[in-house]
C-alpha distance (Angstrom), angle and dihedral (degrees) to the residues before:
residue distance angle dihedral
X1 . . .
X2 3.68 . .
X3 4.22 98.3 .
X4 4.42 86.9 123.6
X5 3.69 79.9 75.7
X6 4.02 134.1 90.1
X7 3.77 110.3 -99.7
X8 3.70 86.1 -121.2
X9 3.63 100.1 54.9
X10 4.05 95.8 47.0
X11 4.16 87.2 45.1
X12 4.07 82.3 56.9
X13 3.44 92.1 47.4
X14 3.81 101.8 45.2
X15 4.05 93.4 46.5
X16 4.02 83.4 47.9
X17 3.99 85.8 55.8
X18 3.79 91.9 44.1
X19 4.04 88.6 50.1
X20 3.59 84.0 49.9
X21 3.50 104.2 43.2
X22 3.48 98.3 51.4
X23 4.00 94.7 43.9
X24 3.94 79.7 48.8
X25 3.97 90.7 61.2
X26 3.60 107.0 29.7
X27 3.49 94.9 74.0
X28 3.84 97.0 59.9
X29 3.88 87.0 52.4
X30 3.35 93.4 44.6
X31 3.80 92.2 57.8
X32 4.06 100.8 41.7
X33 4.17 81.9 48.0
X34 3.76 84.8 49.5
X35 4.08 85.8 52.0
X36 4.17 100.0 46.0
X37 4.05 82.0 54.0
X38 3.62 93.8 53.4
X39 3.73 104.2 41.3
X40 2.98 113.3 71.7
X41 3.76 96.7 -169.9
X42 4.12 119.6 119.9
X43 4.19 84.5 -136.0
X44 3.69 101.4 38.9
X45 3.96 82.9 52.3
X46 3.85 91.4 52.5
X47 3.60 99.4 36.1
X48 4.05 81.0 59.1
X49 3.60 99.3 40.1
X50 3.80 98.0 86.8
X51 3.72 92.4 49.9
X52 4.08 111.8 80.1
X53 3.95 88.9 45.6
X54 3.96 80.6 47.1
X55 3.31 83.4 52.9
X56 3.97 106.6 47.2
X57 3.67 89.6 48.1
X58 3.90 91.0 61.1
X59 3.64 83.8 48.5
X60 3.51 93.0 55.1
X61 3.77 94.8 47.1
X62 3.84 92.5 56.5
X63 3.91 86.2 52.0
X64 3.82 85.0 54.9
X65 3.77 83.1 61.3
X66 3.65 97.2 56.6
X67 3.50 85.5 40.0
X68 3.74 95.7 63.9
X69 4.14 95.8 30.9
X70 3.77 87.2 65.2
X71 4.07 102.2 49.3
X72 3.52 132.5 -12.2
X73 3.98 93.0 -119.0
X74 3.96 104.0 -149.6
X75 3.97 92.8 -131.2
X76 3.96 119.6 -152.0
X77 3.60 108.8 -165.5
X78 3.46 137.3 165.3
X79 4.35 131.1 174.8
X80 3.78 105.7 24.6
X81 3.53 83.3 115.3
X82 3.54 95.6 71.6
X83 4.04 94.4 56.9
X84 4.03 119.6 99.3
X85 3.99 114.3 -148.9
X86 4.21 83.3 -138.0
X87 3.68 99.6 54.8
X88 3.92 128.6 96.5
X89 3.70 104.9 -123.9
X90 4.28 131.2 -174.9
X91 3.63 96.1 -156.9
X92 4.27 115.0 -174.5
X93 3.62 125.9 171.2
X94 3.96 143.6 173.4
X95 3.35 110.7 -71.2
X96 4.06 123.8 -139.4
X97 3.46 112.0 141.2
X98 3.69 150.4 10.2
X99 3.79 86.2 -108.2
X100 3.71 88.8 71.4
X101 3.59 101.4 80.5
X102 4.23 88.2 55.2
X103 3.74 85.4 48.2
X104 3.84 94.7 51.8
X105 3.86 90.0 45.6
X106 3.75 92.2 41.5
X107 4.00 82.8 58.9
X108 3.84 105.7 34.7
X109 3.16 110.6 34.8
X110 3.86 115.6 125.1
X111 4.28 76.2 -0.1
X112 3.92 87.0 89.7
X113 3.63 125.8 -2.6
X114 3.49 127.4 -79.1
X115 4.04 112.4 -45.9
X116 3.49 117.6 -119.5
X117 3.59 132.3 -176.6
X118 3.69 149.2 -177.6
X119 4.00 114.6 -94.4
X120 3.65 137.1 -177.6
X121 3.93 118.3 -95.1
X122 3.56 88.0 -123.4
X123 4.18 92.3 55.1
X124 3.76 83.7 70.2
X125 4.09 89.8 75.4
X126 3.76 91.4 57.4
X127 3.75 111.2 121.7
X128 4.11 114.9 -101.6
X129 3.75 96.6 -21.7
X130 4.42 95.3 60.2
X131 3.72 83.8 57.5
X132 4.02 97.9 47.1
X133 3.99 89.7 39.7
X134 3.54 87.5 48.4
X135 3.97 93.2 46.0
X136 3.91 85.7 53.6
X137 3.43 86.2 67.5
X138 4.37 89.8 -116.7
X139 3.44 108.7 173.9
X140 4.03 111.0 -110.0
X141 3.80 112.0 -158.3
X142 3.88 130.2 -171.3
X143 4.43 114.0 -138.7
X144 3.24 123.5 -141.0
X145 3.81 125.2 -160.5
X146 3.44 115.6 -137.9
X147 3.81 100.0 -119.4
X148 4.03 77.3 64.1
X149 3.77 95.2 42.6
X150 3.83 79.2 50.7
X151 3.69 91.3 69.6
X152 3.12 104.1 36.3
X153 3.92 115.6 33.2
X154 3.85 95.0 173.1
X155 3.95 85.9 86.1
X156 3.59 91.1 60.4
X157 3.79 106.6 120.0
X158 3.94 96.4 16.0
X159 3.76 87.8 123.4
X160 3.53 94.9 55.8
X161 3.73 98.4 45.4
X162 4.05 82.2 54.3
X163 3.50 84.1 61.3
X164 3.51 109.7 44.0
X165 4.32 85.6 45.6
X166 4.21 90.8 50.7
X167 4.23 93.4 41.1
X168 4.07 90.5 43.6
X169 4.34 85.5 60.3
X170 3.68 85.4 64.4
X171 3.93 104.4 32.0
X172 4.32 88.0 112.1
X173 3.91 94.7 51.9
X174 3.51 145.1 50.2
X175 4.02 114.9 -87.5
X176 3.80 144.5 180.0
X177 3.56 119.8 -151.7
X178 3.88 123.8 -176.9
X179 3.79 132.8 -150.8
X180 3.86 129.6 169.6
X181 3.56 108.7 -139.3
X182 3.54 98.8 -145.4
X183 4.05 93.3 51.7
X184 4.08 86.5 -134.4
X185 3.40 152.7 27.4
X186 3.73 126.7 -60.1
X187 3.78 122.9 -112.5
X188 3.59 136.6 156.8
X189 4.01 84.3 -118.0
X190 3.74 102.9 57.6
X191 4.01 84.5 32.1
X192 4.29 88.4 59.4
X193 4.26 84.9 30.2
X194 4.08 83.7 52.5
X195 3.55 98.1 36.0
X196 3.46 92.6 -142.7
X197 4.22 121.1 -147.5
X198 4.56 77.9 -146.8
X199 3.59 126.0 72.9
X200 3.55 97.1 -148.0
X201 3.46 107.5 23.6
X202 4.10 140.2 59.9
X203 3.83 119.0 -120.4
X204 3.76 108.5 -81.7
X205 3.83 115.1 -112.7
X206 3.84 100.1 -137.8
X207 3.65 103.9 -167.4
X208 4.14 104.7 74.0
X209 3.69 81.4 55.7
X210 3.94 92.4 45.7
X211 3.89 91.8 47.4
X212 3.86 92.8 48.0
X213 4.00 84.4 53.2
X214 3.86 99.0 47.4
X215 3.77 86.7 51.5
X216 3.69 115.4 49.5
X217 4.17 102.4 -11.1
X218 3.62 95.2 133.9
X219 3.41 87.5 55.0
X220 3.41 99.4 62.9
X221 3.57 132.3 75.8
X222 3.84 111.9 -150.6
X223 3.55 138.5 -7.4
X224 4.07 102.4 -117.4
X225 3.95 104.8 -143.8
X226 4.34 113.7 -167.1
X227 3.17 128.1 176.1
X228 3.96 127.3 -147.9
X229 3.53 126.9 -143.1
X230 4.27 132.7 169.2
X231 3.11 106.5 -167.6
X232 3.91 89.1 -164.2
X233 4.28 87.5 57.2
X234 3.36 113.2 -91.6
X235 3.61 124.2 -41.0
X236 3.61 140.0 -127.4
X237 3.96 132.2 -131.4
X238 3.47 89.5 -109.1
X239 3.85 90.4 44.7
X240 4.27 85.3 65.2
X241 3.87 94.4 46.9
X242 3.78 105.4 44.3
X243 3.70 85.7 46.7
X244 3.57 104.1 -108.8
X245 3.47 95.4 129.4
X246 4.16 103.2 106.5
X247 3.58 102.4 161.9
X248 3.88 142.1 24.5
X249 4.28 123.6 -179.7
X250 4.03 110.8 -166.3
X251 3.28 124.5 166.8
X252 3.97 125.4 -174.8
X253 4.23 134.3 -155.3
X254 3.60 120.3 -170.9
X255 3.57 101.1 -155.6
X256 3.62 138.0 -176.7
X257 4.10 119.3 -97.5
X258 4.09 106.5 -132.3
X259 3.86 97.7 -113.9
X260 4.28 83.2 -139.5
X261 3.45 82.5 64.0
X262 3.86 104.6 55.1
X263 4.21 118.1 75.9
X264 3.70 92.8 25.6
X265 3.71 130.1 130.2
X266 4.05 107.4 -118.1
X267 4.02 93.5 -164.3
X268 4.08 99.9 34.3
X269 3.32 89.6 55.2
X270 3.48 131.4 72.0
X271 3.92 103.6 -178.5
X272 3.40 100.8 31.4
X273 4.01 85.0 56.7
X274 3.97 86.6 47.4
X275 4.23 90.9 50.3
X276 3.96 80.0 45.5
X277 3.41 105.2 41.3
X278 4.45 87.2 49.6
X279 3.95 88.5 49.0
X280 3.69 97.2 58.5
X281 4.43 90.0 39.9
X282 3.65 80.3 57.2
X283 3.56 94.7 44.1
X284 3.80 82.9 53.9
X285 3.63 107.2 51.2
X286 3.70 92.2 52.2
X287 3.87 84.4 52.0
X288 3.86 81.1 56.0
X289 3.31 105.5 49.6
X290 3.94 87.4 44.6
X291 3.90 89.0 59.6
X292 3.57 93.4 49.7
X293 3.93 80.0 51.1
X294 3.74 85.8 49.2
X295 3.74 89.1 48.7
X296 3.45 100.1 51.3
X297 4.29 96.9 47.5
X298 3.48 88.4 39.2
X299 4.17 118.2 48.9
X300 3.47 125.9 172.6
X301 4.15 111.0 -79.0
């Protein structure tokens, strides 16, 4: 535990051991990637296939350290028990921070497999990280607005087909993949902007979820639904490294997919996307109410 030290000095020293960390690991993944390009070989592909998620999960476990040698985070955590190492999982969440995706992989990893979620074509060009995300096989997918898809309706779809082509690499194993419901971060500004029917949460964006569904649902075991909560308000980056971070409530529902809701085309059609698009709201106003819940057990220190 480093807490006898200035905030500012153990944030410097954590982000220093993230830098290092992850320029530690990305070299190893870099070079078994480097290997499944060049042999061409069905085994040698398969005999390396487990290795970069191997990989990113030890990389993950020395953030843990960090993690813990900064604060001792008083954790409140309830469902992990009900998660299986050797199930396919699509795991979503609340989203309030950039310190979420730590906290999920603080909790899950070697819970489910690997995380994996949907990035921005443009994320790819991030120094370091593009490469490992894009070594991890995470799917990178190109929006189009609809004034664009407008004039020119051939794209229509291309998201889905980027899907379907990511989900079919891990159709023979076990996989996590990870969505935020919301698309973004909550704020009181997009919240008001939004006028959102919840008063903790942004409207949910249904289709990622859909699209994940339509392409390898019956594949997958369970949706995984957490919850986030700060009790100190929602924290920043910074908050996490210089140690700031004294308490974290999660709590986590394995829940069953509706099999009318797996195979289905989201955009073709319409009232499947209405059932759909009333499943997750409900989804969502339980999540809610369970906040408020949250709110109420858990006030601000």
């Amino acid at each position: 535990m480093l807490s006898f030290l200035p905030h500012s000095l153990r944030g410097a020293l954590a982000a220093l051991l993230l830098a290092l960390n992850t320029l530690f690991w990305c070299w190893p993944l870099f070079a078994v990637t480097l290997l499944k390009l060049l042999l061409p070989f069905r085994f040698a592909k398969g005999f390396l296939g487990w290795a970069p998620a191997a990989i990113a999960e030890a990389w993950i476990s020395c953030n843990k350290l960090w993690m813990r040698l900064v604060r001792n985070t008083r954790w409140d955590v309830k469902g992990l028990d009900g998660l299986d190492y050797q199930h396919s999982y699509l795991v979503t969440s609340n989203h309030q921070s950039w310190v979420d995706i730590l906290v999920l992989q603080y909790l899950l990893n070697r819970r489910t497999r690997l995380l994996r979620f949907f990035l921005k074509q443009e994320l790819i060009w991030v120094p370091v990280i593009g490469l490992c995300w894009w070594a991890l096989d995470f799917p990178f997918m190109k929006r189009y607005s609809k004034a664009y898809l407008a004039r020119h309706p051939e794209k229509q779809g291309k998201d889905l087909e980027t899907t379907r082509r990511t989900c079919a690499r891990f159709r023979d194993n076990p996989v996590g993949i990870f969505n935020f419901l919301e698309g973004t971060r909550f704020t009181p500004d997009k919240h008001r902007q939004q006028g959102s029917p919840f008063r903790y949460l942004l409207k949910p964006k249904a289709g990622g979820v859909a699209f994940v569904l339509d392409a390898m649902g019956e594949q997958l075991d369970a949706l995984v639904n957490v919850t986030l909560h700060y009790p100190d308000g929602n924290p920043s980056f910074w908050t996490l490294l210089s140690g700031r971070l004294r308490s974290v409530v999660v709590r986590i529902e394995p829940l069953d997919i509706p099999p009318e809701f797996i195979g289905k085309s989201y955009d073709q059609d319409a009232e499947y996307r209405l059932a759909f698009q009333q499943w997750v709201n409900q989804l969502w106003e339980a999540k809610d109410a369970q906040l408020a819940d949250l709110h109420r057990q858990f006030p601000p220190a």
